[in-house]
ZAKOLKOL-612027 format. One record per residue (C-alpha): x, y, z; residue in one letter; residue number from 1. Coordinates in steps of 0.25 Angstrom, whole numbers. Example, Ala and Ser with C-alpha at 12.3 -4.5 7.8 and 13.67 -1.06 7.14 Angstrom:
<nubas>
+-------+-------+-------+---+-----+
:     X :     Y :     Z : r :   k :
+-------+-------+-------+---+-----+
:    49 :   -18 :    31 : a :   1 :
:    55 :    -4 :    29 : s :   2 :
+-------+-------+-------+---+-----+
</nubas>
This chain:
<nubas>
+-------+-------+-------+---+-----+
:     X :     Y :     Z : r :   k :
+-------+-------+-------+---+-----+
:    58 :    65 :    92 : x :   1 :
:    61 :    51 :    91 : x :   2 :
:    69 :    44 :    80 : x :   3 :
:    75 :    31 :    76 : x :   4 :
:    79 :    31 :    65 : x :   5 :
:    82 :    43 :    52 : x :   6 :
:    87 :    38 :    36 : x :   7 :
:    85 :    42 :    25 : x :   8 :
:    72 :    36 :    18 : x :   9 :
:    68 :    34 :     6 : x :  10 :
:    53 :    29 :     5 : x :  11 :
:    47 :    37 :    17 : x :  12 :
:    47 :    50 :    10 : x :  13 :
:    38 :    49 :    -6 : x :  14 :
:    44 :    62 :    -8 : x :  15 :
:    58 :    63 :    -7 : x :  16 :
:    68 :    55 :   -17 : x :  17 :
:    81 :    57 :    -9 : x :  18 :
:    75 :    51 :     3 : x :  19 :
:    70 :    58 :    17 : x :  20 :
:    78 :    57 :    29 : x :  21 :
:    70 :    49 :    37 : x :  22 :
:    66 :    49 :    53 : x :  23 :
:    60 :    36 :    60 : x :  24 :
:    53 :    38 :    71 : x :  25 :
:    51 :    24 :    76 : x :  26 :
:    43 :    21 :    88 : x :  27 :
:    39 :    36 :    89 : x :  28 :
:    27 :    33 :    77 : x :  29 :
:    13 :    31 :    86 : x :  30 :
:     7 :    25 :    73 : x :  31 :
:    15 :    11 :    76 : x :  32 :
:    10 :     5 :    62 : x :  33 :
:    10 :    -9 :    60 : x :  34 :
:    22 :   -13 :    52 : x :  35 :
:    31 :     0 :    51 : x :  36 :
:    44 :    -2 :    48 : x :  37 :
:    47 :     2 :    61 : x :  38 :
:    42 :   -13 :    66 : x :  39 :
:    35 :   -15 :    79 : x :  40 :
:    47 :   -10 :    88 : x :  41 :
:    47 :     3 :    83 : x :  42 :
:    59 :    11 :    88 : x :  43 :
:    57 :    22 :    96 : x :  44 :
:    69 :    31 :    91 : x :  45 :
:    77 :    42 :    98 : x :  46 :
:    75 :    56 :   101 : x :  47 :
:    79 :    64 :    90 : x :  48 :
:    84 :    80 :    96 : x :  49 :
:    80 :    90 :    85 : x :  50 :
:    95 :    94 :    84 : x :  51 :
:    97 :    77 :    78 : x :  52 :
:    87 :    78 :    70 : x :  53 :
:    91 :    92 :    65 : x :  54 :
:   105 :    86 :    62 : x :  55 :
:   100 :    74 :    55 : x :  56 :
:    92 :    82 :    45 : x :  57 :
:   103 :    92 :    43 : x :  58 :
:   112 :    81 :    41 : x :  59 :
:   103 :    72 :    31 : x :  60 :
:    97 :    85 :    22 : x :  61 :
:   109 :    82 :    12 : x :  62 :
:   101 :    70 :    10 : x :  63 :
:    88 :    72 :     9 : x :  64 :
:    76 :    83 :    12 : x :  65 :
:    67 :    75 :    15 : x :  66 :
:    62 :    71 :    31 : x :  67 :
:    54 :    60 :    34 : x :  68 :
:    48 :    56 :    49 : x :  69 :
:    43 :    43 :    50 : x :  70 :
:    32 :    44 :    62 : x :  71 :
:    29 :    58 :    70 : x :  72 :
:    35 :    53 :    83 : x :  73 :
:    27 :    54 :    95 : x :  74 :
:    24 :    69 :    95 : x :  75 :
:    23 :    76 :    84 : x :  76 :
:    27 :    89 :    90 : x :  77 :
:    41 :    85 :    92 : x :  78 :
:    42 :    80 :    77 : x :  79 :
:    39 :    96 :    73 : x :  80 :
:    53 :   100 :    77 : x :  81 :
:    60 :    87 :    69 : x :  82 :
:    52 :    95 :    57 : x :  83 :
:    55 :   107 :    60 : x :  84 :
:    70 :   102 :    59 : x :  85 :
:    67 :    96 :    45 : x :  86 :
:    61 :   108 :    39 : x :  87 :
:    72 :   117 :    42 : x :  88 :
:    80 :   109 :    35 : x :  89 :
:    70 :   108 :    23 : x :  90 :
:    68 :    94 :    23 : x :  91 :
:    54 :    88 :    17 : x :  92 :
:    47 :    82 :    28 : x :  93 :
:    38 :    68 :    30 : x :  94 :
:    31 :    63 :    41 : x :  95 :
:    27 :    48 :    40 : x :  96 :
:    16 :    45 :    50 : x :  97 :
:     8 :    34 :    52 : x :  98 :
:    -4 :    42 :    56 : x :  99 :
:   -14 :    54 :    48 : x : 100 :
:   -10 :    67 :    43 : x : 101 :
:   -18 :    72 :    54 : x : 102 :
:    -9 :    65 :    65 : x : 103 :
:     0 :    77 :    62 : x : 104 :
:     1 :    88 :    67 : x : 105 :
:     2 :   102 :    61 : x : 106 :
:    13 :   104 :    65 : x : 107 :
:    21 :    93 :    59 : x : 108 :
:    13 :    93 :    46 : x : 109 :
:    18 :   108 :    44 : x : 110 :
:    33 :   102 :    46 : x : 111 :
:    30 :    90 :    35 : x : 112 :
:    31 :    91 :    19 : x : 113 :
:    25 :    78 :    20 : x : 114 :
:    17 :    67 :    29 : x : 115 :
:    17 :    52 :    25 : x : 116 :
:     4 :    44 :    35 : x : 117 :
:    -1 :    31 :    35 : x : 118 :
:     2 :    21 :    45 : x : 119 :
:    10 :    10 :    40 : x : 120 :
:     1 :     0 :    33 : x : 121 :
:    13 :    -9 :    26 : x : 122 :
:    14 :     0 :    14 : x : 123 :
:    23 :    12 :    11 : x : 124 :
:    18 :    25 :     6 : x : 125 :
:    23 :    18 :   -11 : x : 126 :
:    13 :     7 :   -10 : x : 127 :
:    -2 :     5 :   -15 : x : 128 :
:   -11 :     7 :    -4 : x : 129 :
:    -5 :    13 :     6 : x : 130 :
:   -10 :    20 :    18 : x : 131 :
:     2 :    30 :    17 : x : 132 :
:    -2 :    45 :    13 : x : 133 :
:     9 :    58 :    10 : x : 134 :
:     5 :    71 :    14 : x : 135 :
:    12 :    81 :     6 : x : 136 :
:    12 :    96 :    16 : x : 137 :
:    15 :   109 :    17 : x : 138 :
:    14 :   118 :    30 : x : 139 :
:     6 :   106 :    37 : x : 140 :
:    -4 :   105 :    27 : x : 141 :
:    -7 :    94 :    15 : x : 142 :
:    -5 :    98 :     3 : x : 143 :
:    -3 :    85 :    -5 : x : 144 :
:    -6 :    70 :    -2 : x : 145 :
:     1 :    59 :    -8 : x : 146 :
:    -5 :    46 :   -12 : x : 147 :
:     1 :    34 :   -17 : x : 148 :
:    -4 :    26 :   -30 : x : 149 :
:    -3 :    12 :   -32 : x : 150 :
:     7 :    14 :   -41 : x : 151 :
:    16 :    20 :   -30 : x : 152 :
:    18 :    34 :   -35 : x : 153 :
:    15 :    45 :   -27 : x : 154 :
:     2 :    53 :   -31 : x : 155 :
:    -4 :    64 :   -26 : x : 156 :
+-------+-------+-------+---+-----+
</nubas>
């Protein structure tokens, strides 16, 4: 997979207070919404080995337990590996795409503990009206979904 960029965040993820250790996939996202952060130059990143990515997560646990992937990348299959790699390590995981829950496939939603949609419209998942949905999962199946009032707190 392809990676530009990694930090730790701390509005991506609703569910975690220490922060999630955060992958940016840049130019991978075929969604290309208008007015991501990204800008219109997305980048396109590197390739990531599993073996890096495995060291980063090892290496950043101490930190945080909680994974977030911003965009699938350009095939999903690949990303099942990256997860793989995250679980073993007992990290929570999120995807963040701009696409449906059902854009995903099986097998990465049994890898998630959760799935942020909604192409980016200018608001963040904390705002009145936005289009942005959690998906809370066990073993690849919805067992929760979180909406967001206008008051800003999380509801279910």
């Amino acid at each position: 997979m392809k990676f530009f960029d990694y930090a730790i965040t701390f509005s991506e993820m609703p569910f975690s207070p220490d922060g999630s250790l955060t992958f940016f996939t840049g130019g991978q996202c075929r969604y290309n919404c208008d007015g991501c952060s990204w800008g219109k130059t997305k980048p396109e990143g590197i390739e990531m080995d599993i073996d890096t990515f495995d060291g980063i997560l090892k290496k950043k646990r101490k930190h945080t337990k909680h994974l977030c992937i911003l965009g699938e990348g350009k095939d999903q299959h690949d990303l099942v590996n990256y997860l793989k790699v995250a679980k073993y390590y007992d990290y929570k995981v999120m995807l963040y795409t701009g696409g449906e829950l059902k854009d995903i496939i099986p097998e990465v939603l049994y890898m998630l503990d959760y799935l942020k949609t909604g192409r980016w419209e200018g608001k963040t998942l904390y705002e009145k009206d936005t289009n942005q949905c959690v998906y809370e999962l066990m073993e690849g199946h919805v067992i929760r979904t979180f909406n967001f009032s206008k008051y800003n707190k999380l509801t279910a």
